[in-house]
Backbone of each chain as nested JSON, in Angstrom:
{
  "chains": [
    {"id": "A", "residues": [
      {"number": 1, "name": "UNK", "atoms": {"N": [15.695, -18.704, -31.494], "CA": [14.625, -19.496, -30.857], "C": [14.854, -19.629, -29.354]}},
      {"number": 2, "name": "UNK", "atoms": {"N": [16.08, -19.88, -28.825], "CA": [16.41, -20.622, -27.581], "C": [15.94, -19.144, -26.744]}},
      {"number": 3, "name": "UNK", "atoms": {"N": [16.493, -17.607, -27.224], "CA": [16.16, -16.482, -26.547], "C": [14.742, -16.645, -26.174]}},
      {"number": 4, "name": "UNK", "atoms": {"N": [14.009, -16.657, -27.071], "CA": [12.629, -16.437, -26.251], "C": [12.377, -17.433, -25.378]}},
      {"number": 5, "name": "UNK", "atoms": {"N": [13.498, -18.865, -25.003], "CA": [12.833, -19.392, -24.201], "C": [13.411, -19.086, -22.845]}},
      {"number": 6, "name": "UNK", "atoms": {"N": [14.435, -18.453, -22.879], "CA": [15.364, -18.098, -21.952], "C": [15.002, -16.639, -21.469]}},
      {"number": 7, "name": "UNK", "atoms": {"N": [13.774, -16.141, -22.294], "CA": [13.206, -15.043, -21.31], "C": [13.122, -15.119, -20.113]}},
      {"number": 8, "name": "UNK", "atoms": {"N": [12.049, -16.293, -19.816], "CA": [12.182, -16.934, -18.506], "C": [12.375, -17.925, -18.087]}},
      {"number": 9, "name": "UNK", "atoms": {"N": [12.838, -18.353, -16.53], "CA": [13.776, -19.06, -15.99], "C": [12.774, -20.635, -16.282]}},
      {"number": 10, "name": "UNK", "atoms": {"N": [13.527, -21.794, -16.201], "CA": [12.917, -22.832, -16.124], "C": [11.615, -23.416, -15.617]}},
      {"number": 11, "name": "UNK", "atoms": {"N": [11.874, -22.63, -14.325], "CA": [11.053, -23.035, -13.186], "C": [9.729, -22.184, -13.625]}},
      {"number": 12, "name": "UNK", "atoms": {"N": [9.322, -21.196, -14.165], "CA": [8.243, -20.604, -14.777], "C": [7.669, -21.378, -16.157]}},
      {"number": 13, "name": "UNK", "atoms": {"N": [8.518, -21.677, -16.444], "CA": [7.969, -23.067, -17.881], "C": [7.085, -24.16, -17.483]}},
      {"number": 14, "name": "UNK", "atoms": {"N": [7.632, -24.719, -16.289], "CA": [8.034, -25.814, -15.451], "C": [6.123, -25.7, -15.117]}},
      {"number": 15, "name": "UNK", "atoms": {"N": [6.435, -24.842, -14.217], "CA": [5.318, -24.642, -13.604], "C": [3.735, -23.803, -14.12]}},
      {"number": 16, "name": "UNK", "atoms": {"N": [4.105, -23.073, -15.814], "CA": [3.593, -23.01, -16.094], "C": [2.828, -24.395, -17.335]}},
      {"number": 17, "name": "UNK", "atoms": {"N": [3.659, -25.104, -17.58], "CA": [2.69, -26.295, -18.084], "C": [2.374, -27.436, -16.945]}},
      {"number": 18, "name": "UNK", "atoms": {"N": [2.49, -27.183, -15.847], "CA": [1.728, -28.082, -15.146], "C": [0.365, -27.574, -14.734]}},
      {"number": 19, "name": "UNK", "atoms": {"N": [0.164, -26.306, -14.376], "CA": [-1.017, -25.407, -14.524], "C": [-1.772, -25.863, -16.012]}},
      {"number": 20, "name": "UNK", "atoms": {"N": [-1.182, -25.871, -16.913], "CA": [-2.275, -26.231, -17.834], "C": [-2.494, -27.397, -18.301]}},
      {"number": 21, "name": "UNK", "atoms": {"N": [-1.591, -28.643, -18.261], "CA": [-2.079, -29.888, -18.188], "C": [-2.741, -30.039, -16.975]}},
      {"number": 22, "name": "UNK", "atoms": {"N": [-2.711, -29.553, -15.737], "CA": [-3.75, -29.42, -14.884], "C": [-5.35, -29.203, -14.949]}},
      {"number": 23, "name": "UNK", "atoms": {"N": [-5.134, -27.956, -15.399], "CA": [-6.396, -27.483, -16.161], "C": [-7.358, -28.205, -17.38]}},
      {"number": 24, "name": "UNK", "atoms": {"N": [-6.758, -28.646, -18.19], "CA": [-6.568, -29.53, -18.994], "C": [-7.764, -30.908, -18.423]}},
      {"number": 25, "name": "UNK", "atoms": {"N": [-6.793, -31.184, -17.706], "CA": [-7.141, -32.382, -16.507], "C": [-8.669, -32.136, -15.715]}},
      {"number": 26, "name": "UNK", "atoms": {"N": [-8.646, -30.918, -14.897], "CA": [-9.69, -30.913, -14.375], "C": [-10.758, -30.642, -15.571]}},
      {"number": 27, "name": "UNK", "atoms": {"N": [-10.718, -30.267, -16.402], "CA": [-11.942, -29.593, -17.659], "C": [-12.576, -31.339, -17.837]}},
      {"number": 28, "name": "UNK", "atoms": {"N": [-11.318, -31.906, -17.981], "CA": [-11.599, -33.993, -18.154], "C": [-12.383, -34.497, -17.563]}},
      {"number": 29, "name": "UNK", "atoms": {"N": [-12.457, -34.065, -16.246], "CA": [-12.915, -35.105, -15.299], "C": [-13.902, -34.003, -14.93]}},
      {"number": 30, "name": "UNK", "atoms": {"N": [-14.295, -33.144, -14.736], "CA": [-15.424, -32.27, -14.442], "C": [-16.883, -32.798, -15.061]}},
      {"number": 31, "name": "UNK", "atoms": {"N": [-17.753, -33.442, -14.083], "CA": [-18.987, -33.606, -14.769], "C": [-19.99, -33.37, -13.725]}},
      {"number": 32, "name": "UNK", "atoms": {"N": [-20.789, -32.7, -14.179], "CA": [-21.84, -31.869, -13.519], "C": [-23.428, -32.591, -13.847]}},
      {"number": 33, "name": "UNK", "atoms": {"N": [-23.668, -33.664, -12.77], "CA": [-25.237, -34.591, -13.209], "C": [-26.647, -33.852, -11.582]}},
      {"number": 34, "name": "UNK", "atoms": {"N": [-27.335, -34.179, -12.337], "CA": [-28.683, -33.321, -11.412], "C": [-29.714, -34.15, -11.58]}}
    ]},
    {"id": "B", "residues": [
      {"number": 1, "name": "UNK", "atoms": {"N": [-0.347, -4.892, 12.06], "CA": [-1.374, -5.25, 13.351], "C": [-2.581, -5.783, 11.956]}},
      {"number": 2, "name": "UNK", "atoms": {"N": [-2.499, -4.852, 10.572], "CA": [-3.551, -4.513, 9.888], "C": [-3.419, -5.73, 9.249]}},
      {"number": 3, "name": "UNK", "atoms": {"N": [-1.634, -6.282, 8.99], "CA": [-1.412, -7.663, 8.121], "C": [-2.117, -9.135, 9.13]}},
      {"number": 4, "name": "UNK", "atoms": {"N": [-2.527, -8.613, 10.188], "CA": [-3.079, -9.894, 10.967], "C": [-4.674, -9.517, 10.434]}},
      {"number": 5, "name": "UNK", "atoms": {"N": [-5.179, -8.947, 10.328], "CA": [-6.744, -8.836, 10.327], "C": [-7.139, -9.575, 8.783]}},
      {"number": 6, "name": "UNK", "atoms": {"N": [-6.149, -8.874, 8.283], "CA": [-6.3, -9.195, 6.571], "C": [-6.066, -11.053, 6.394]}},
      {"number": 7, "name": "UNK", "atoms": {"N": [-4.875, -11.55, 7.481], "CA": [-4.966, -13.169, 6.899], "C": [-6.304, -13.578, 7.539]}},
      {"number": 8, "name": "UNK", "atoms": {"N": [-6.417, -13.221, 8.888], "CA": [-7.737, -13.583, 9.547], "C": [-8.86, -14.093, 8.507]}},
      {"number": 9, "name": "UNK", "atoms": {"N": [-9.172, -12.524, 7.865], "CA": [-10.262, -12.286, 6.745], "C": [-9.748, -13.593, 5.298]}},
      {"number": 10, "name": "UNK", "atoms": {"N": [-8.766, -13.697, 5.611], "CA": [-8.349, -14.506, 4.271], "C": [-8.969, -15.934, 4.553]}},
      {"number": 11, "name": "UNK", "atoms": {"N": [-8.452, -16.097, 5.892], "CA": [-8.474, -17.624, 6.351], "C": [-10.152, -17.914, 7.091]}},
      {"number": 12, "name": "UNK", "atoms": {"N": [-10.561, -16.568, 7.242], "CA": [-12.231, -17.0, 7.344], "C": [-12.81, -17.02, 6.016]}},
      {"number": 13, "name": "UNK", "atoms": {"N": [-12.661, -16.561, 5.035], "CA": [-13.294, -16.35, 4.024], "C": [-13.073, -18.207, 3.16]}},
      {"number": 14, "name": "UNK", "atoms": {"N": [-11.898, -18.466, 3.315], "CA": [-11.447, -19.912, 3.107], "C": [-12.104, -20.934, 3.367]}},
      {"number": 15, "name": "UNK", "atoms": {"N": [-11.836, -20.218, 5.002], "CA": [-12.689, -21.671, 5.942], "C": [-14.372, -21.54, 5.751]}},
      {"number": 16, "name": "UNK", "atoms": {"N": [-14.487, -20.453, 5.294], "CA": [-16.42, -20.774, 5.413], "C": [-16.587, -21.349, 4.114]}},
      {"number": 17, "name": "UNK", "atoms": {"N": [-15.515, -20.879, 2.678], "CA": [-16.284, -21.233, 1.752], "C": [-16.108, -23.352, 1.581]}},
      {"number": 18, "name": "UNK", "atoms": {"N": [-14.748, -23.203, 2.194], "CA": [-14.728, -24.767, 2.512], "C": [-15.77, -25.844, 3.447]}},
      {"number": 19, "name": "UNK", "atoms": {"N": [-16.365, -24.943, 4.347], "CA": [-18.052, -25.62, 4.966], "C": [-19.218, -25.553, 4.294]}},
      {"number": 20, "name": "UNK", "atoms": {"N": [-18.936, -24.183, 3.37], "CA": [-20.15, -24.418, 2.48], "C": [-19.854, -25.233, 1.502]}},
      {"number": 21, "name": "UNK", "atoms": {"N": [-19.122, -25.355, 0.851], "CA": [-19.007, -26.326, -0.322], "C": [-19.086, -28.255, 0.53]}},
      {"number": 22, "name": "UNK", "atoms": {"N": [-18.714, -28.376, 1.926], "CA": [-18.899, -29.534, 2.197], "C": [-19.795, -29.304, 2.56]}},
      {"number": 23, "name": "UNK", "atoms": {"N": [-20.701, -28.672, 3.342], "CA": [-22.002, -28.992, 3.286], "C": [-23.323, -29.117, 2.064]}},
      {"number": 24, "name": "UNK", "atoms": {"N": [-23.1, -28.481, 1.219], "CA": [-23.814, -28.32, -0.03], "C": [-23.905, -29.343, -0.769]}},
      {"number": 25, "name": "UNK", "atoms": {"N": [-21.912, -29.56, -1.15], "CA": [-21.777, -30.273, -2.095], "C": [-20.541, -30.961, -1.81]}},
      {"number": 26, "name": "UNK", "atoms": {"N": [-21.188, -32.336, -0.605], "CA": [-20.661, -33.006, -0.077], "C": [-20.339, -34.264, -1.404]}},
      {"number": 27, "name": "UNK", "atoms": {"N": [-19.108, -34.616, -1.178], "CA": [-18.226, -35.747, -2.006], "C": [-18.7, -37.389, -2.142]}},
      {"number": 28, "name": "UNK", "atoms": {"N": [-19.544, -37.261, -1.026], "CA": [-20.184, -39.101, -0.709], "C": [-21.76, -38.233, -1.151]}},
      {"number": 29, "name": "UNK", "atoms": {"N": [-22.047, -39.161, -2.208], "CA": [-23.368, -38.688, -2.501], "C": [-24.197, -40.019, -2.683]}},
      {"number": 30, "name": "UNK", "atoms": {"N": [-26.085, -39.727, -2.227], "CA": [-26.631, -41.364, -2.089], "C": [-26.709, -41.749, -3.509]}},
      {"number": 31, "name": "UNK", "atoms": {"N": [-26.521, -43.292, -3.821], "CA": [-26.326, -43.912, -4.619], "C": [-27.606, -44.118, -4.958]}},
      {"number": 32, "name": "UNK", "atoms": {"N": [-28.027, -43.533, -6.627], "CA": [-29.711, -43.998, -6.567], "C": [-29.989, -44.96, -7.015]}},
      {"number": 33, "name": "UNK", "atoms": {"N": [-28.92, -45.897, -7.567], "CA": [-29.312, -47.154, -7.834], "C": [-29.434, -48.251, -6.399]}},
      {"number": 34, "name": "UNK", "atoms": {"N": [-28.335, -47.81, -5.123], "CA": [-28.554, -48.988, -4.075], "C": [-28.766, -47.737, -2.864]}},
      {"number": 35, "name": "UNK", "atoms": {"N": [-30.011, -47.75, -2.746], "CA": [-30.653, -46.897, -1.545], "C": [-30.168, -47.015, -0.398]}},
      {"number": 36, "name": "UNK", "atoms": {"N": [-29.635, -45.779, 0.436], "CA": [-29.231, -46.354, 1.432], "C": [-27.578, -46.116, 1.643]}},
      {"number": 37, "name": "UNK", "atoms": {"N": [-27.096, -46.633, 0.561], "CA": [-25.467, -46.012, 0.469], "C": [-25.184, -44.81, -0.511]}},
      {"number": 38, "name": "UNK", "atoms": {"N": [-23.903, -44.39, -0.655], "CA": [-23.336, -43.615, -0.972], "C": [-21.758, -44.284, -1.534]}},
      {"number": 39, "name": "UNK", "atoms": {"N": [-22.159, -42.882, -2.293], "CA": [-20.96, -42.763, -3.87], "C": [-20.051, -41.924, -3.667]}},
      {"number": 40, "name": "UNK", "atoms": {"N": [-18.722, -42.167, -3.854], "CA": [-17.908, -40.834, -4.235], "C": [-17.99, -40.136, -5.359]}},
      {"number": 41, "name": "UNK", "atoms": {"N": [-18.045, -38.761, -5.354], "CA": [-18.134, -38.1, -6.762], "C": [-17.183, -37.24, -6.644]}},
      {"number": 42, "name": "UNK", "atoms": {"N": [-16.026, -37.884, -8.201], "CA": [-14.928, -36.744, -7.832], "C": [-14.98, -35.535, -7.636]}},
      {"number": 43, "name": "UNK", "atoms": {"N": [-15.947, -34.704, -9.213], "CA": [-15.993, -33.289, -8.902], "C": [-16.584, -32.926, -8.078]}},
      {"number": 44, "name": "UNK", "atoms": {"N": [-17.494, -33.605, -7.034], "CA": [-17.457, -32.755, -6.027], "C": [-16.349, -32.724, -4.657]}},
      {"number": 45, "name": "UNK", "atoms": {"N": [-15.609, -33.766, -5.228], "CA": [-14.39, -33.569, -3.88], "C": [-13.646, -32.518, -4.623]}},
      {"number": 46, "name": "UNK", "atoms": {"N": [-13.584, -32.345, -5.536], "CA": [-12.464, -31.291, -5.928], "C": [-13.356, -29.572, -5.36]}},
      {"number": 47, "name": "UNK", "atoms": {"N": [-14.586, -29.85, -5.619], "CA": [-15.011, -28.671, -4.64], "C": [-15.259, -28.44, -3.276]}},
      {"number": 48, "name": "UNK", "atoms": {"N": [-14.451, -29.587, -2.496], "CA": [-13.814, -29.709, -0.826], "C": [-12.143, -29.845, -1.173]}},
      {"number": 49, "name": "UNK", "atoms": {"N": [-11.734, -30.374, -1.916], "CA": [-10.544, -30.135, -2.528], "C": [-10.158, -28.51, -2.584]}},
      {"number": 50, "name": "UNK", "atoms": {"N": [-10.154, -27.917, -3.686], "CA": [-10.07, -26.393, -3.554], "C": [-10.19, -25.502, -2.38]}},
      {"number": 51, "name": "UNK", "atoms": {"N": [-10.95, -25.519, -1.502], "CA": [-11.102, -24.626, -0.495], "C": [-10.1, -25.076, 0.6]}},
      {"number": 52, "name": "UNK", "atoms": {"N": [-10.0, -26.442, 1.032], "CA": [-8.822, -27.185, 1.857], "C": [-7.542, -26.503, 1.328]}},
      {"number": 53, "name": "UNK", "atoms": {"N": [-7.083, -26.115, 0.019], "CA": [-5.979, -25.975, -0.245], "C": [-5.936, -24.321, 0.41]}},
      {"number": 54, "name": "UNK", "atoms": {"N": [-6.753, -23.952, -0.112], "CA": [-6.864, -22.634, -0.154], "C": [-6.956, -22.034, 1.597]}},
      {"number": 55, "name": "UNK", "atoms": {"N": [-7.338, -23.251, 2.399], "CA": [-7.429, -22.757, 3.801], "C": [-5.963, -23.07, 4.426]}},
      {"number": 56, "name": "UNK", "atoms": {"N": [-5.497, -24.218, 4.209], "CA": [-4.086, -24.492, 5.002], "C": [-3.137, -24.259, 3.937]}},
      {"number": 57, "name": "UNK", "atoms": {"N": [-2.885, -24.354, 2.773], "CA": [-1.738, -23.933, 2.44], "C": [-1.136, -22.109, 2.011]}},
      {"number": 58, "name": "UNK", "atoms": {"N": [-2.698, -22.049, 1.379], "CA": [-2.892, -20.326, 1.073], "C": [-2.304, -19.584, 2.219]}},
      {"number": 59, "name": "UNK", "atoms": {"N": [-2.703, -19.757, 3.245], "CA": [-2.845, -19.324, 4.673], "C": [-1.569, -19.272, 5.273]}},
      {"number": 60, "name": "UNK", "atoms": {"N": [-1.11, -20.431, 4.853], "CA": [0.256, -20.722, 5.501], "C": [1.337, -20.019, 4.505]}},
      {"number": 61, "name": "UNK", "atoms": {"N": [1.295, -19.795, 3.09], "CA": [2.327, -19.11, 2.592], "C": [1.685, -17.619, 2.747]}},
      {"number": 62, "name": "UNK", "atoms": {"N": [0.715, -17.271, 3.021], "CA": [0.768, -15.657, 2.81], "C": [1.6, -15.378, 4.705]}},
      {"number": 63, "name": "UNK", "atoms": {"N": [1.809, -16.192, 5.335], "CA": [2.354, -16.061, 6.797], "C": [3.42, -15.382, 7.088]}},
      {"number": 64, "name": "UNK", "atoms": {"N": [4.24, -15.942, 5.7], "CA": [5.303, -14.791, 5.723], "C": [5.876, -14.206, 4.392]}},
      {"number": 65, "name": "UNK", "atoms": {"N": [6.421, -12.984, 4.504], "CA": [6.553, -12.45, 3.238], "C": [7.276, -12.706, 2.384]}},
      {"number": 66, "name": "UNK", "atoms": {"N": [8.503, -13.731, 2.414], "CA": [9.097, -14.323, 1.303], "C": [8.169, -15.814, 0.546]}},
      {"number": 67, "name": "UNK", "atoms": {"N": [7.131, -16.454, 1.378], "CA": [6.633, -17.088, 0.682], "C": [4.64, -16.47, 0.001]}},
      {"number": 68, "name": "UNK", "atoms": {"N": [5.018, -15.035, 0.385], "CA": [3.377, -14.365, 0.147], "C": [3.152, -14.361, -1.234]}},
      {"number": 69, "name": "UNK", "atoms": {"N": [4.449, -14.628, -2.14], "CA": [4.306, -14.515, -3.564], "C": [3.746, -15.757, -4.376]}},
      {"number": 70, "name": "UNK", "atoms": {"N": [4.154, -16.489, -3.859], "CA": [3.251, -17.81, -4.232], "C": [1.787, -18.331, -3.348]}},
      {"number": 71, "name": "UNK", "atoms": {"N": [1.9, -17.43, -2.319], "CA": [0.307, -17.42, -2.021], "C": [-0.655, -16.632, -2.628]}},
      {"number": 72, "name": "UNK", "atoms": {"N": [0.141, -15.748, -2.545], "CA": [-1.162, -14.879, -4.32], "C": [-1.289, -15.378, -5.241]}},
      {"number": 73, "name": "UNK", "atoms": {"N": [-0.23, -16.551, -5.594], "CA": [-0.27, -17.203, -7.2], "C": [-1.339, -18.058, -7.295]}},
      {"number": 74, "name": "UNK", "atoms": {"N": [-1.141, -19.322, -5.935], "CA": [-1.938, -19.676, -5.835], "C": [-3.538, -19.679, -5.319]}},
      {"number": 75, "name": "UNK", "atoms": {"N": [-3.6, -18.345, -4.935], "CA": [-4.904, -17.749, -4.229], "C": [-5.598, -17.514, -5.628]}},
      {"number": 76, "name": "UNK", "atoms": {"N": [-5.011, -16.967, -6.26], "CA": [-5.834, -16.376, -7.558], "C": [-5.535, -17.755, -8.615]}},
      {"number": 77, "name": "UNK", "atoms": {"N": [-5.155, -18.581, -8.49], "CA": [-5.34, -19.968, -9.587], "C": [-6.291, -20.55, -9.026]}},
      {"number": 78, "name": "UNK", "atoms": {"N": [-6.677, -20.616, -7.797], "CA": [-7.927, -21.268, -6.795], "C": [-8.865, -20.169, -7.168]}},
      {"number": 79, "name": "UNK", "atoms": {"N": [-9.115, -19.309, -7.065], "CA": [-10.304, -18.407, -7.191], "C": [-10.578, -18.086, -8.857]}},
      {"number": 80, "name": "UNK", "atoms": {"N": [-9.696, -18.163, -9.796], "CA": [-9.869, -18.289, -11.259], "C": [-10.395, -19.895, -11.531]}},
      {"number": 81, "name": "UNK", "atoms": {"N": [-10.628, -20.828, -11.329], "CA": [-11.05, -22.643, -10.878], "C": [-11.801, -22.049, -10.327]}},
      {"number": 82, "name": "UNK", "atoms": {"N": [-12.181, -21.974, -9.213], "CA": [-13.536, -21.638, -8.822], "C": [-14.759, -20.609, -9.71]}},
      {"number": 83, "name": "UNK", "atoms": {"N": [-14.126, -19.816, -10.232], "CA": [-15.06, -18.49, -11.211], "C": [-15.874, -19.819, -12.23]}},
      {"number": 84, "name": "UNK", "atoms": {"N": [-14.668, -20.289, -12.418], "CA": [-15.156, -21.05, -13.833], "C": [-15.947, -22.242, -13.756]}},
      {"number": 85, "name": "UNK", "atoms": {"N": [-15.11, -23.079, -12.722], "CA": [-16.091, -24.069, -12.312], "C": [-17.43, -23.937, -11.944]}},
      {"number": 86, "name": "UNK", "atoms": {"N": [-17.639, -22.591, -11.053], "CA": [-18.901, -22.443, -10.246], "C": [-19.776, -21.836, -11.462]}},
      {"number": 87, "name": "UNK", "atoms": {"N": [-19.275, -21.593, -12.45], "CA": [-20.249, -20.841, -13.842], "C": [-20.59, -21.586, -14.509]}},
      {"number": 88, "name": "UNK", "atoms": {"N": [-19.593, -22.972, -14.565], "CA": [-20.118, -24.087, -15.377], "C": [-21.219, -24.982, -14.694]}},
      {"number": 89, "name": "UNK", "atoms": {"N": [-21.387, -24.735, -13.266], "CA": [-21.808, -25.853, -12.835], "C": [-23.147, -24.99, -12.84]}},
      {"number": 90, "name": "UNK", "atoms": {"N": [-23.407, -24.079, -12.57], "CA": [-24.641, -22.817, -12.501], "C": [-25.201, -23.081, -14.011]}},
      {"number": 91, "name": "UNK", "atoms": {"N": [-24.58, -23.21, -15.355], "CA": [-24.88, -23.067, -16.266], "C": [-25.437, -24.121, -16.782]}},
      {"number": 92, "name": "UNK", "atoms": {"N": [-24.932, -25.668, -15.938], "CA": [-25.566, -26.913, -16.584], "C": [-26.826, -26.927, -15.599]}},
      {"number": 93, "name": "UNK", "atoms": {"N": [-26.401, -26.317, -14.366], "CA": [-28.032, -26.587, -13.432], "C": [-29.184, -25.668, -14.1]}},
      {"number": 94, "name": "UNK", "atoms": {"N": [-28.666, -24.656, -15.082], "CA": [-29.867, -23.953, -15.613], "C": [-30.177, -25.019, -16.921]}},
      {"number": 95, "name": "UNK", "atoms": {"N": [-29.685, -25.83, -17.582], "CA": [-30.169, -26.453, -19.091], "C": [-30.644, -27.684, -18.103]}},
      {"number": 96, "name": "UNK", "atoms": {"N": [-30.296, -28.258, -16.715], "CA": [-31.031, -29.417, -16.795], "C": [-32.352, -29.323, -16.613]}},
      {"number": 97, "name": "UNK", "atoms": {"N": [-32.548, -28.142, -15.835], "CA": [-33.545, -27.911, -14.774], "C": [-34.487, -26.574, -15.235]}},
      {"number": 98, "name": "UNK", "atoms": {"N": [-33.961, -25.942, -16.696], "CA": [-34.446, -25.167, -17.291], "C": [-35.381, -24.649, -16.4]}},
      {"number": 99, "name": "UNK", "atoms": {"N": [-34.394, -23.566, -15.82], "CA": [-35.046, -22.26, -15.108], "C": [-35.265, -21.058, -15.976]}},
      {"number": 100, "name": "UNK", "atoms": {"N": [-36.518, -20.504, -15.284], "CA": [-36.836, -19.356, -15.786], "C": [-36.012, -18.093, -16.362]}},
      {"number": 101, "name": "UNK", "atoms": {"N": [-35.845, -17.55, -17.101], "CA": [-34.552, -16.517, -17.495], "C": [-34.769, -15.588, -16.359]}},
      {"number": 102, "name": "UNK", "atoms": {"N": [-36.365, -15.439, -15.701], "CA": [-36.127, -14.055, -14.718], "C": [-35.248, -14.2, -12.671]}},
      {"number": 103, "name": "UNK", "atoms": {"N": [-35.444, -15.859, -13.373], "CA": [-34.664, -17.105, -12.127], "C": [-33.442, -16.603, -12.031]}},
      {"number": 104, "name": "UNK", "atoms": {"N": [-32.363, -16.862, -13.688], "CA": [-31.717, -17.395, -13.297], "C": [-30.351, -16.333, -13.147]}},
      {"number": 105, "name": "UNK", "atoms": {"N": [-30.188, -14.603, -12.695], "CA": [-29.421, -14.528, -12.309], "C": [-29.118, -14.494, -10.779]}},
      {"number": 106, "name": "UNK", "atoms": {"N": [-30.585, -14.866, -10.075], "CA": [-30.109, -15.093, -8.227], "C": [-30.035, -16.289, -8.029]}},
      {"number": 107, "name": "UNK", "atoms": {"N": [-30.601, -17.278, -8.995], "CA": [-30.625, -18.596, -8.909], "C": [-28.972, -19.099, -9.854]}},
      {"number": 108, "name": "UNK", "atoms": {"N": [-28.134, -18.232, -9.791], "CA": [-26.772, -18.496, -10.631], "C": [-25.857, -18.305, -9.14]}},
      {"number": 109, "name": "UNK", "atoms": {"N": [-24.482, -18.951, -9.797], "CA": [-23.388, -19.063, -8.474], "C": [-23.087, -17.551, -8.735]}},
      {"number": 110, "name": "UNK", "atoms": {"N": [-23.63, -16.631, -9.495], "CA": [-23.224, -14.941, -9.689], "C": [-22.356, -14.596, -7.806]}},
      {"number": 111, "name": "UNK", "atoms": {"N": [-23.188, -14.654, -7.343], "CA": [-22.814, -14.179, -5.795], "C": [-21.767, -14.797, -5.486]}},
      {"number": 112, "name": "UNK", "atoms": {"N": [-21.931, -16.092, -5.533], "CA": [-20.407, -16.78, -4.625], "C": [-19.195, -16.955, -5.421]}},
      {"number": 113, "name": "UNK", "atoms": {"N": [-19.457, -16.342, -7.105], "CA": [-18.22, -16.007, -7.637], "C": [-17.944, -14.494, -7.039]}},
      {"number": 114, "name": "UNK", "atoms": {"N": [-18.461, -13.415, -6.91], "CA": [-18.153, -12.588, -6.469], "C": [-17.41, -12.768, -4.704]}},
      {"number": 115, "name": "UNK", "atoms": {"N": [-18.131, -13.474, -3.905], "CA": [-17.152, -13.935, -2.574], "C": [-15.968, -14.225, -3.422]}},
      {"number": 116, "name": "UNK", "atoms": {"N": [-15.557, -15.323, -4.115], "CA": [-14.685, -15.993, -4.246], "C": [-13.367, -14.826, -4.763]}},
      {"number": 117, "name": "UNK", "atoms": {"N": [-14.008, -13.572, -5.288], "CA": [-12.903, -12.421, -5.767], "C": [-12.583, -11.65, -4.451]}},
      {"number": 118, "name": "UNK", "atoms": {"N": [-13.635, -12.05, -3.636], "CA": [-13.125, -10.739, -2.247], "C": [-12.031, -11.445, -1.4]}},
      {"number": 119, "name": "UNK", "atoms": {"N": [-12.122, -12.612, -2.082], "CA": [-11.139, -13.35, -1.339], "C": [-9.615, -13.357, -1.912]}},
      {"number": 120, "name": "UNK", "atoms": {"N": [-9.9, -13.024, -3.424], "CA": [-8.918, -12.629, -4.113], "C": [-8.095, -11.593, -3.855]}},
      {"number": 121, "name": "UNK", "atoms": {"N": [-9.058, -10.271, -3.492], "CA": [-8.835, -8.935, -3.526], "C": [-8.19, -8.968, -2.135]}},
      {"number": 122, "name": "UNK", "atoms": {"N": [-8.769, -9.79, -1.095], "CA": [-8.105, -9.762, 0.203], "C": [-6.641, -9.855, 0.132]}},
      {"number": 123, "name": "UNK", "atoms": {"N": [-6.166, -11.291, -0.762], "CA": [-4.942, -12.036, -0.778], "C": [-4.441, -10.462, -1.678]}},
      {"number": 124, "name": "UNK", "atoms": {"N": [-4.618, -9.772, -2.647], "CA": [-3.665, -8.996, -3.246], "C": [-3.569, -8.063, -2.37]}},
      {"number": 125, "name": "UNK", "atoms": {"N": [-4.391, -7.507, -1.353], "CA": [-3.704, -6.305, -0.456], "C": [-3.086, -6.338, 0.688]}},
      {"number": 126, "name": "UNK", "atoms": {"N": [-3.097, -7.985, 0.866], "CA": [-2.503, -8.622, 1.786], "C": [-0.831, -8.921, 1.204]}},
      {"number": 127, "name": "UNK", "atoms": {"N": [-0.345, -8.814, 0.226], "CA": [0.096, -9.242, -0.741], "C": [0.785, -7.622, -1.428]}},
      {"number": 128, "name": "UNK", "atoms": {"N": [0.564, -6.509, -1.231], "CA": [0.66, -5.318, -1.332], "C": [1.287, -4.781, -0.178]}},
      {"number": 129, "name": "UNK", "atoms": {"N": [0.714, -5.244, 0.751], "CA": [1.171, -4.751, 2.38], "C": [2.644, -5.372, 2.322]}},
      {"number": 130, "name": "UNK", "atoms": {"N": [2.526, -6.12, 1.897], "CA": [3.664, -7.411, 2.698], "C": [4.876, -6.509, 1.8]}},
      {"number": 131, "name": "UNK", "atoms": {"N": [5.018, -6.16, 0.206], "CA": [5.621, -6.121, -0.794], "C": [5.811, -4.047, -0.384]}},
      {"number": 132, "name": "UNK", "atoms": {"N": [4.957, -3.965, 0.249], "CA": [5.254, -2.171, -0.13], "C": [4.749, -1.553, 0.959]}},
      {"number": 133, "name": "UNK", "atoms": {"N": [4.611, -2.515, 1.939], "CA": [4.229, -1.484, 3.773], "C": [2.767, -1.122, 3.481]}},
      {"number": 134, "name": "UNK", "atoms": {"N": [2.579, -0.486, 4.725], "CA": [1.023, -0.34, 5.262], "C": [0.836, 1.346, 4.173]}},
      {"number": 135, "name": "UNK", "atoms": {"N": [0.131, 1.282, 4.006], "CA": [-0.15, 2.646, 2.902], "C": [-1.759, 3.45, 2.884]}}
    ]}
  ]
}
């Protein structure tokens, strides 16, 4: 298990779930009124 | 000489789409319940948000070539947010306002998602240069 997480380095984990609780985030608060 | 023209093009393409989005779709919007004032509306600061990032920080890491790699990262996470956002927001202005089907692909953000990739395409050959010389 731990190998596949150690493919890549921390800092790519790191920064890849802040990109998607980001994303996440903006999809939340996105509202589009006309 | 060619890596200066290319941020130029990066950082105009930035800076205009950041005047158009504040001029368009300015963040203080009038309040229609108290005439006269104005509202903040988040999502539209996040669409003066995005282009700000994309003008001073984009700009500033593609400047030099050990930080050009995270200016492509983030050039293309700003321009992938923009594709999507600007499709969603095109897509609810067509169900509120139910435009014509023969309307609605010039009346769609179609075009200024396409800017938003030349701006992409800029940052990757800008981003190519830097990583593998003038070619």
């Amino acid at each position: 298990m731990l190998k596949y997480f150690m493919r890549y380095q921390p800092g790519w984990w790191v920064l890849h779930i802040i990109i998607i609780v980001l994303t996440f985030y903006l999809g939340h608060k996105m509202t589009f009124t006309f | 000489m060619k890596k200066n023209t290319l941020l130029t093009v990066l950082f105009l393409l930035a800076v205009s789409g950041l005047l158009l989005h504040y001029r368009i779709h300015n963040f203080m919007v009038a309040d229609k319940l108290h005439p006269g004032n104005s509202v903040f509306d988040g999502t539209k600061f996040f669409a003066t948000l995005f282009p700000l990032i994309d003008t001073i920080l984009v700009t500033a890491l593609f400047m030099s070539r050990k930080t050009a790699v995270y200016g492509y990262l983030l050039n293309g996470l700003i321009v992938i947010y923009g594709t999507v956002f600007m499709a969603h927001f095109s897509l609810a202005e067509m169900a509120a306002k139910s435009i014509p089907l023969q309307a609605m692909f010039l009346k769609s953000t179609l075009p200024d998602i396409g800017i938003a990739w030349a701006d992409f395409l800029v940052g990757k050959t800008l981003y190519d240069q830097y990583m593998n010389g003038p070619s």
